[in-house]
MILONU-269127 format. One line per 5 residues: number of its first residue (from 1); for each residue x, y, z of C-alpha. Coordinates in steps of 0.2 Angstrom, whole numbers, plus 5000, padded with zeros to 4 digits. Example, Ala and Ser with C-alpha at 12.3 -4.5 7.8 and 13.67 -1.06 7.14 Angstrom:
<rs>
1) 5062 4978 5039 | 5068 4995 5036
</rs>
This chain:
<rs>
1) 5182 4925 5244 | 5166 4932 5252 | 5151 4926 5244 | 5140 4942 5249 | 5152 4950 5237
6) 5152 4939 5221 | 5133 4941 5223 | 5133 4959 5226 | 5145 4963 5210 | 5135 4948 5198
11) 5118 4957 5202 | 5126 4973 5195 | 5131 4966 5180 | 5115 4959 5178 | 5105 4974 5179
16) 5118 4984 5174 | 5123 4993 5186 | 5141 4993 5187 | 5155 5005 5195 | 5159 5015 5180
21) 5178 5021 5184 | 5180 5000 5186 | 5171 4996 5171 | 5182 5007 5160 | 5197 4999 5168
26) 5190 4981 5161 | 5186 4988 5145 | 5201 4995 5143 | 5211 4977 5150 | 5203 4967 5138
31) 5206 4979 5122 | 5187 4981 5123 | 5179 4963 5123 | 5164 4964 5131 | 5165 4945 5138
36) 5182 4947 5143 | 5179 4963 5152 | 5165 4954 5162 | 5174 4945 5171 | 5190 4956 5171
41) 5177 4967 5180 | 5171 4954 5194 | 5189 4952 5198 | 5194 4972 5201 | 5176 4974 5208
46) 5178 4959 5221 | 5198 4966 5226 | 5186 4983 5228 | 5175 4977 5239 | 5188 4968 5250
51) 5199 4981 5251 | 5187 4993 5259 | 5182 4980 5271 | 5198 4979 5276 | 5202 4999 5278
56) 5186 5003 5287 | 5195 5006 5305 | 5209 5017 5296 | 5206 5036 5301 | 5205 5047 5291
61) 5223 5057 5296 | 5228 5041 5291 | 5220 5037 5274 | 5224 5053 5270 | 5247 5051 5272
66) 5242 5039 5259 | 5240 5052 5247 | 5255 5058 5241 | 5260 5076 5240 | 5254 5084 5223
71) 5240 5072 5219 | 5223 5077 5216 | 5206 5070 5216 | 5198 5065 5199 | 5183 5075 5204
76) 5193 5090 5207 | 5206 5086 5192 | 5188 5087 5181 | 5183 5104 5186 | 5200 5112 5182
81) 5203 5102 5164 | 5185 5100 5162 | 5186 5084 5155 | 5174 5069 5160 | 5175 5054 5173
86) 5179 5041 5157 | 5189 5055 5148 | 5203 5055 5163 | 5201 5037 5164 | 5207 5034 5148
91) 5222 5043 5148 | 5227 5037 5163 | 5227 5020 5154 | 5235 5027 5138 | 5248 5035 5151
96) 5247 5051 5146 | 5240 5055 5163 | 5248 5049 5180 | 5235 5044 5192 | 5236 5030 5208
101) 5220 5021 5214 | 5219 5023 5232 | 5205 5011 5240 | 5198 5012 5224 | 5197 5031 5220
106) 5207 5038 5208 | 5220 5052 5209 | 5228 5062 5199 | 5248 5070 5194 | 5239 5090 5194
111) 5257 5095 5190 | 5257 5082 5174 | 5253 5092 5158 | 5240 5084 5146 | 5245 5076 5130
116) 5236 5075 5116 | 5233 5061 5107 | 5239 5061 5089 | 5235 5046 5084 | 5213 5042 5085
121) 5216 5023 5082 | 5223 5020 5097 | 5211 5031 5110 | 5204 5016 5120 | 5187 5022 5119
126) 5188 5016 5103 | 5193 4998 5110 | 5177 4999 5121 | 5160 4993 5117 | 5147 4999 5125
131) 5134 4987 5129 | 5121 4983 5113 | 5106 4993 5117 | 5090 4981 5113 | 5076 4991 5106
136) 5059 4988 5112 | 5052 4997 5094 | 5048 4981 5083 | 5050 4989 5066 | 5069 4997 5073
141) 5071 4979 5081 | 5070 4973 5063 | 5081 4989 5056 | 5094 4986 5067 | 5095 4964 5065
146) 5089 4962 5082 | 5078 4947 5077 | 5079 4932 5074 | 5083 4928 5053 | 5071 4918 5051
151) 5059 4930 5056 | 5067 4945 5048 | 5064 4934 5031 | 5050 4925 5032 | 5039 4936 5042
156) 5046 4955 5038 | 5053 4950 5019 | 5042 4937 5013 | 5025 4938 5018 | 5026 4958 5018
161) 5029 4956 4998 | 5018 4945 4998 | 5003 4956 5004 | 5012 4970 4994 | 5010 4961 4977
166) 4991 4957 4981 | 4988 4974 4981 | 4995 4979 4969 | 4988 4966 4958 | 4972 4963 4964
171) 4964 4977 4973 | 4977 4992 4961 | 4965 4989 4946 | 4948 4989 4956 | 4954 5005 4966
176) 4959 5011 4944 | 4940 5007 4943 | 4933 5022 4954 | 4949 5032 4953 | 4945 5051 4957
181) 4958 5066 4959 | 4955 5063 4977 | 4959 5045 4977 | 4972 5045 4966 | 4982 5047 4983
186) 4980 5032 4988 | 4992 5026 4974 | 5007 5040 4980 | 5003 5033 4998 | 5005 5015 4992
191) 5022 5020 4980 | 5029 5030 4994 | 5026 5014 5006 | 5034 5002 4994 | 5048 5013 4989
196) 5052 5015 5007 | 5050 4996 5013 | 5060 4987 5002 | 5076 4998 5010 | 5071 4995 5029
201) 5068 4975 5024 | 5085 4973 5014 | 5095 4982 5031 | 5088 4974 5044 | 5088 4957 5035
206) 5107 4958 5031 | 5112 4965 5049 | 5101 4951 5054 | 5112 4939 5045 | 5127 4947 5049
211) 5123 4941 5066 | 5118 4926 5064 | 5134 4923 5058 | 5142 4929 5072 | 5136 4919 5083
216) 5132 4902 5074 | 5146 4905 5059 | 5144 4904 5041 | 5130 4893 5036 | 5123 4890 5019
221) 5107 4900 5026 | 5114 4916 5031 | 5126 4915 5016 | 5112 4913 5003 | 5101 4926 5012
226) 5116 4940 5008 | 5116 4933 4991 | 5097 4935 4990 | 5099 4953 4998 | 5109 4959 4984
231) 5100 4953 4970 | 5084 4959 4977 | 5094 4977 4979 | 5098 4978 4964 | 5077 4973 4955
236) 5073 4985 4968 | 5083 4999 4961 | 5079 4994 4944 | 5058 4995 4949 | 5061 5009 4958
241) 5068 5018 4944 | 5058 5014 4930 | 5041 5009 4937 | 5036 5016 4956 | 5047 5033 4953
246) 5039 5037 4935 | 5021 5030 4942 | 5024 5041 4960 | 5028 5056 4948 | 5011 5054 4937
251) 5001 5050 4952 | 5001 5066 4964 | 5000 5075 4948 | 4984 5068 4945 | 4980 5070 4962
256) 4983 5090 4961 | 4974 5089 4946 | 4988 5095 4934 | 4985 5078 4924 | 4992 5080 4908
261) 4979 5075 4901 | 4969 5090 4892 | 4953 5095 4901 | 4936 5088 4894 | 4919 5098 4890
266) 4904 5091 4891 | 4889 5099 4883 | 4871 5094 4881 | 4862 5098 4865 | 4844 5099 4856
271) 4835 5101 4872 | 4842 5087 4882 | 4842 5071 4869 | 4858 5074 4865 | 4876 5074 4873
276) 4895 5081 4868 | 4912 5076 4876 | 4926 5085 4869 | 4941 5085 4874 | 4953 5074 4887
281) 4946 5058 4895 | 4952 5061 4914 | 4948 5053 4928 | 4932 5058 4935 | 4923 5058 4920
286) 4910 5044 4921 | 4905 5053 4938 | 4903 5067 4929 | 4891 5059 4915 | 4883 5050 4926
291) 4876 5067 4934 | 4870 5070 4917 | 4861 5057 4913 | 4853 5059 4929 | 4846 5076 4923
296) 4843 5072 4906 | 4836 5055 4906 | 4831 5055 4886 | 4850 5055 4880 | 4849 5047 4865
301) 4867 5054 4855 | 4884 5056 4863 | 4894 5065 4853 | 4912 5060 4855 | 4927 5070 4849
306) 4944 5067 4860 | 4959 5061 4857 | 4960 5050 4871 | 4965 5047 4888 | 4966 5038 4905
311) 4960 5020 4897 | 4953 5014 4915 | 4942 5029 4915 | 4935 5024 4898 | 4932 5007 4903
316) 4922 5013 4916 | 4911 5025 4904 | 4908 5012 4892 | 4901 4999 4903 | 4889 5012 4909
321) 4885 5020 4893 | 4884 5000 4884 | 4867 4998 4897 | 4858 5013 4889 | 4858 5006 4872
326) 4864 5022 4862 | 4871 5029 4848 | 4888 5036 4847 | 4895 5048 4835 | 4909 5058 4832
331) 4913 5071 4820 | 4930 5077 4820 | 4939 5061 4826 | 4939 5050 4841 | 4957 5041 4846
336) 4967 5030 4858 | 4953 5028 4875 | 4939 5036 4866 | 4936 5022 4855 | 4933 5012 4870
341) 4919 5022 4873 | 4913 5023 4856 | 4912 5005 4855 | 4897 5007 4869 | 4886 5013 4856
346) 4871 5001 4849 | 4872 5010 4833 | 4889 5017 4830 | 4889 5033 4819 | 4904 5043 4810
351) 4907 5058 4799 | 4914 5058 4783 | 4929 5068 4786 | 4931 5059 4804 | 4944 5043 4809
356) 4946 5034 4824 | 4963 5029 4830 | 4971 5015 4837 | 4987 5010 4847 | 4990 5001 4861
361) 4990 5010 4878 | 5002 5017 4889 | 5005 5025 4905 | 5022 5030 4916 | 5031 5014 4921
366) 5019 5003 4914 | 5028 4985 4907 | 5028 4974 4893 | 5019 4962 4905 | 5006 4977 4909
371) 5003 4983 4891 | 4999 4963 4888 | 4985 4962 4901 | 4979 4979 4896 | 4978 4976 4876
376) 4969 4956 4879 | 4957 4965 4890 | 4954 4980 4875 | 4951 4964 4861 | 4939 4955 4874
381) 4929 4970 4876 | 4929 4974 4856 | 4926 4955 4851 | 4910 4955 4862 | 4904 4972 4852
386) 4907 4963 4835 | 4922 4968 4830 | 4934 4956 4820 | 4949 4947 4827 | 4960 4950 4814
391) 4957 4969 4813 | 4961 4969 4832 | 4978 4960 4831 | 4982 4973 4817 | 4977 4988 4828
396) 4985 4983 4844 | 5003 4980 4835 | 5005 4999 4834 | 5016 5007 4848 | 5008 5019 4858
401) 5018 5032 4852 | 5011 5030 4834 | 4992 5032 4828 | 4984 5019 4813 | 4969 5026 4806
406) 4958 5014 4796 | 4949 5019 4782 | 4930 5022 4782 | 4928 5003 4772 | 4940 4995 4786
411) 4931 5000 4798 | 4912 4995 4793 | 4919 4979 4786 | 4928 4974 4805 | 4909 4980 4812
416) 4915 4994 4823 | 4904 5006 4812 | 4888 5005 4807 | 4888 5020 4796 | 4896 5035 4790
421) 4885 5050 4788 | 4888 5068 4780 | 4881 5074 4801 | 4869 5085 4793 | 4856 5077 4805
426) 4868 5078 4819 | 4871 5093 4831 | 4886 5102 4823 | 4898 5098 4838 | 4913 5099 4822
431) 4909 5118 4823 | 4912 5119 4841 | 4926 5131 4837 | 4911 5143 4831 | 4906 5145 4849
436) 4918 5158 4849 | 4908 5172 4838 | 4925 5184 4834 | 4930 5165 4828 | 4913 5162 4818
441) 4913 5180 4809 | 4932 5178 4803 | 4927 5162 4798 | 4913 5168 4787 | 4921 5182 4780
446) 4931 5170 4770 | 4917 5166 4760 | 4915 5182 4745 | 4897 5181 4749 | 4894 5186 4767
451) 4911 5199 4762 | 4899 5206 4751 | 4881 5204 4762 | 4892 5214 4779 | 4897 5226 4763
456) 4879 5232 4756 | 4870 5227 4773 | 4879 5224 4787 | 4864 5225 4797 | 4859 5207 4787
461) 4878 5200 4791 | 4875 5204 4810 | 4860 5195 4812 | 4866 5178 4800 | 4880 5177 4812
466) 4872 5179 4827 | 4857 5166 4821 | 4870 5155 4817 | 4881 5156 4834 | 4866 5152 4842
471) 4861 5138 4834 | 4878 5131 4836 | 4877 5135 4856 | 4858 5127 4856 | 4866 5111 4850
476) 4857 5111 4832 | 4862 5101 4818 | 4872 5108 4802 | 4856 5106 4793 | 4844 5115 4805
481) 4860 5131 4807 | 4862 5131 4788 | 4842 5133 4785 | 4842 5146 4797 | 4857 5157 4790
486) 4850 5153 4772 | 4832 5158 4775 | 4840 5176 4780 | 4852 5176 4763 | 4838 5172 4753
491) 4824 5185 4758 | 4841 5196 4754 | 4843 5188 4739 | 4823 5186 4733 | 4822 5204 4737
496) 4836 5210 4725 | 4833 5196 4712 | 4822 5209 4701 | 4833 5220 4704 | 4849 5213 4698
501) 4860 5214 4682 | 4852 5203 4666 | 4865 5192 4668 | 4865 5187 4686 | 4846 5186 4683
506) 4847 5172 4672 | 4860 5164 4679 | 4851 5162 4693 | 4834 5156 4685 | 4846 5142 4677
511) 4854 5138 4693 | 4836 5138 4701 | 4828 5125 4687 | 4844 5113 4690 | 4842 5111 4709
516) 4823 5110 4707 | 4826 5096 4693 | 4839 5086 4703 | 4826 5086 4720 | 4812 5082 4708
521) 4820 5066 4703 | 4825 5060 4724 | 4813 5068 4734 | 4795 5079 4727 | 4797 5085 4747
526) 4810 5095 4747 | 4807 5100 4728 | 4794 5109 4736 | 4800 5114 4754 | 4816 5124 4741
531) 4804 5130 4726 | 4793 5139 4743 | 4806 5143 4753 | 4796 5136 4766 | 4811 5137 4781
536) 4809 5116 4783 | 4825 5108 4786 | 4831 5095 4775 | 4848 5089 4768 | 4852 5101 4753
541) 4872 5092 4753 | 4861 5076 4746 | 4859 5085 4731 | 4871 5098 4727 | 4887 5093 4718
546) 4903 5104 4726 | 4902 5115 4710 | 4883 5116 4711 | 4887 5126 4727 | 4902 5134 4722
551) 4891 5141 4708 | 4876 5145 4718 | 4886 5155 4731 | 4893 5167 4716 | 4877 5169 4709
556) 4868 5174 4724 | 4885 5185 4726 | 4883 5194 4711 | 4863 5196 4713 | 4867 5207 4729
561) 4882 5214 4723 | 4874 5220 4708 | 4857 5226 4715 | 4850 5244 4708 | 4835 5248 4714
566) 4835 5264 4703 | 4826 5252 4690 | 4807 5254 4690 | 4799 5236 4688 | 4790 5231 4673
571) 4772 5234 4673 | 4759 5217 4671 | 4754 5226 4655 | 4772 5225 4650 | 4773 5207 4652
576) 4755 5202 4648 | 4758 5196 4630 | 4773 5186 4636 | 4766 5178 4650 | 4750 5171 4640
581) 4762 5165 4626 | 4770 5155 4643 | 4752 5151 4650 | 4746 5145 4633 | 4759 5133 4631
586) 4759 5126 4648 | 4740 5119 4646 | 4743 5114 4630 | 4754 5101 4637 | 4746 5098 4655
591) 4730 5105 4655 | 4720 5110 4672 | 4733 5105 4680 | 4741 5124 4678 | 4729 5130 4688
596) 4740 5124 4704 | 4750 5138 4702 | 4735 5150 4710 | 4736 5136 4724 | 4753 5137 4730
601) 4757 5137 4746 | 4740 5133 4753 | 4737 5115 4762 | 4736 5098 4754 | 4741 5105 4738
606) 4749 5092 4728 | 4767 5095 4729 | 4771 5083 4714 | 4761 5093 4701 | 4767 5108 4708
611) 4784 5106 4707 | 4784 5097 4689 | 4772 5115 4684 | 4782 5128 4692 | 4801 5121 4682
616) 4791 5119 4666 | 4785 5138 4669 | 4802 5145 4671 | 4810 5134 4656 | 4794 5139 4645
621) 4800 5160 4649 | 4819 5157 4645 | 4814 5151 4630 | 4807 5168 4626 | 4819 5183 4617
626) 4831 5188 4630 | 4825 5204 4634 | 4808 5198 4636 | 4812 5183 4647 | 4821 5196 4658
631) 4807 5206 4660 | 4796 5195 4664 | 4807 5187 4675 | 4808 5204 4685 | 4789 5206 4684
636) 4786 5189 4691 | 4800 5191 4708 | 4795 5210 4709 | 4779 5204 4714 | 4780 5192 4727
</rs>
């Protein structure tokens, strides 16, 4: 055997470079082994080789008589059948063609019709094996089990979920802490990777193993690395479906900004001191406020009425607001995340007819372990605020799908309320629907008073609910919208008093002695800011009972409604006799002191003689004859 040859046919193996026609032939006689076919092919190459060497002096008249009659070249038998090089070879081997190797060229039977082969199974390309192609690529190295197991487990598998799980819980909840719409991206990119990982670990490690197998045979190792695979298949399945899918969902929701969330309103009131948020709490939100507070640096108030929302986003707003050292208060209810941020409050306000809500928090995919975490961090945050342990371990037993309410009592007694307050000092933010005036005039024309005031002077009605409408848009309190609209009723109402039936006349004289009594007795102020009319805000819902202003509201109805300006007033002579029996009778009791009644309304006056003087007046004239006290009556408001 010629050395120069074996070299010459080794280095073609090597590099891969072997004679394709006698490559198939190898393939084919070792029922495609690769191994098997290697050497098969070194002995057809070698007897190749030597055989040309031989033939070289044979002319060509002579190689050609070695042809026989009827036989063509494969090249030609190609053209005509178009089929390829390794197609003919193959049927040449399954004997469906008739071909003769002739110093190593192949020719062909061109009078031999083709078969075809019925039977796929046994079409010897299916015996042959083309050589593994070894990628350079190192993630399809890994996909494919091209390295090593123990580094397609403990590099590609292990340690990659390892760095996967610190993200997720370590830097997951600091990236919560400034999530934005924008950012919220960084949580789909994150879900998409992992979803997307866990598929192209599991493959490439069991096609690893696979062959590692193949080549060292069944070891504990490999064998329990299948069993791992398969478990881990079916967590990740599990995770897939009920935490990274239903998180993925949520995500690039938020990120479009179609969070479900319902939008929120933020509204500064009384000139800056004071601040609303109304509605959802969505991420973004604290950036938001921040901005405010920027701007209006003497926010004093924040108004908050929400039902909740994102709970990291109202973390984030009550650490912030907790350093300004405020008051909170809501009006119509705060719930779920928004009590987070009501907690931030220094002094922690709330309406009578308002609650707060409690459950524990939730969010797509989150688990038990998750809600755990997030409901110890809640009670940390409200036992350092002051709020009792037991109340917490009540509140965050409700599912997130229900709502307790505590009472008013519960709540001052667990100190998460310092006090509950009617809001008449309070921008009216629980009117906030009154922004909308077509809202406000329905409203009010459900009360038989303003039916009647839009009625006889719609002109009157127009201007109360636009006084009112703006108050409400500038932010004011219920008190200081309520003295407004009532200042313009009462010029209405002071106007047609003297005008008004006998009835209605001393009804309201009755009604007037009542309210000035009950404010005598609490406060000689606003005794006399009412007796006056003077237009200074105070809380009139201090002292009026429910039927002292169902019964004020239907006299002032039927002093307007029943208005005739047809009858001429009474003259002071009229009413002289009368009103000296009154006078009389008033400095027998209190002396000099009467004269304060030429004094009112001028400065330093003294408010408490001048209230206890005025309701003693008007008591002294309904104790005259009816007809007397009337007229005097009329005599008196006709003239002011």
């Amino acid at each position: 055997m010629n050395q120069s040859y074996v070299d010459i046919v080794e280095t073609e193996i090597r590099e891969k470079k072997k004679d394709k026609a006698i490559w198939v032939k190898a393939m084919a006689l070792s029922n495609g082994d690769e191994k098997i076919a290697n050497t098969k092919y070194l002995t057809l190459r070698l007897q190749q080789l030597e055989e040309a060497a031989n033939h070289t002096d044979i002319s060509e008249d002579t190689y050609r008589t070695k042809i026989p009659d009827g036989y063509i070249s494969i090249s030609q038998y190609s053209r005509e059948y178009t089929l390829t090089y390794e197609e003919i070879i193959n049927r040449i081997h399954l004997k469906q063609l008739e071909g003769i190797d002739i110093f190593g060229e192949w020719y062909i039977n061109k009078a031999q019709k083709i078969q075809e082969v019925e039977d796929p199974a046994v079409n010897i390309q299916s015996k042959i094996k083309e050589p593994e192609r070894r990628e350079s690529n190192y993630f399809l190295k890994h996909f494919n089990g091209q390295l090593p197991l123990w580094q397609s487990f403990w590099i590609n598998t292990v340690i990659l979920n390892l760095v996967a799980a610190y993200i997720i819980i370590v830097l997951s909840p600091q990236i919560k802490l400034t999530l934005h719409y924008s950012l919220a991206f960084i949580f789909v990119a994150m879900w998409v990777i992992l979803i997307l990982l866990a598929p192209w670990q599991f493959i490439g490690l069991w096609r690893s193993a696979q062959n590692h197998i193949k080549e060292n045979g069944k070891n504990f190792i490999a064998i329990s690395t299948l069993i791992l695979i398969l478990l881990g298949s079916i967590n990740y399945v599990n995770t897939t479906l009920t935490v990274l899918l239903p998180q993925l969902q949520e995500f690039t929701k938020i990120g479009l900004g179609k969070d479900d969330i319902p939008k929120y309103e933020i509204s500064i009131l009384r000139d800056g001191k004071e601040l609303e948020i109304y509605g959802g709490i969505r991420f973004g939100l604290t950036k938001e406020i921040k901005k405010y507070f920027n701007q209006y640096p003497n926010i004093r108030v924040v108004h908050l009425n929400s039902l909740g929302g994102r709970i990291s986003e109202a973390k984030r707003l009550s650490e912030f607001l907790t350093k300004k050292k405020l008051i909170t208060y809501t009006s119509t209810g705060c719930y779920s995340a928004c009590v987070n941020i009501y907690m931030a409050g220094d002094i922690r306000l709330i309406n009578k007819n308002a609650y707060l809500g409690f459950h524990q928090s939730s969010f797509p995919g989150m688990s038990e372990q998750d809600t755990l975490v997030s409901i110890n961090e809640s009670k940390a945050f409200f036992l350092s605020r002051g709020v009792s342990k037991s109340f917490l371990d009540k509140a965050y037993t409700i599912k997130s799908s229900d709502m307790w309410k505590p009472s008013h009592y519960e709540l001052i007694e667990a100190g998460l309320v310092t006090e509950v307050t009617n809001g008449a000092d309070m921008s009216a933010t629980e009117l906030i629907q009154w922004n909308n005036i077509i809202k406000l005039e329905s409203d009010f024309l459900k009360i038989k008073i303003y039916q009647t005031i839009k009625t006889y002077h719609p002109d009157i009605f127009d201007e109360v609910v636009k006084t009112a409408h703006t108050s409400i848009k500038n932010g004011d309190s219920k008190n200081e919208m309520f003295t407004k609209t009532r200042q313009i009723i009462s010029t209405l109402y002071l106007k047609a008093l003297p005008y008004a039936s006998d009835i209605s006349l001393l009804a309201a004289i009755k009604h007037m002695i009542l309210v000035e009594k009950k404010l005598q007795s609490k406060s000689i102020r606003d005794c006399y800011s009412m007796m006056m009319e003077d237009g200074r805000v105070f809380d009139l819902n201090k002292y009026y009972t429910e039927e002292m202003i169902s019964n004020e509201l239907n006299i002032m109805n039927d002093i307007i409604s029943s208005e005739d300006r047809t009858k001429p007033l009474p003259t002071e002579k009229s009413v002289e006799k009368d009103l000296t029996t009154v006078y009389l009778k008033l400095y027998a009791k209190y002396g000099n002191e009467v004269d304060i009644l030429n004094k009112l309304g001028t400065p330093n006056i003294n408010k408490e003689v001048a209230c206890k003087i005025t309701i003693k007046m008007y008591e002294e004239i309904l104790k005259l004859p009816k007809s007397n006290s009337v007229r005097l009556l009329r005599y008196i408001f006709g003239t002011k």
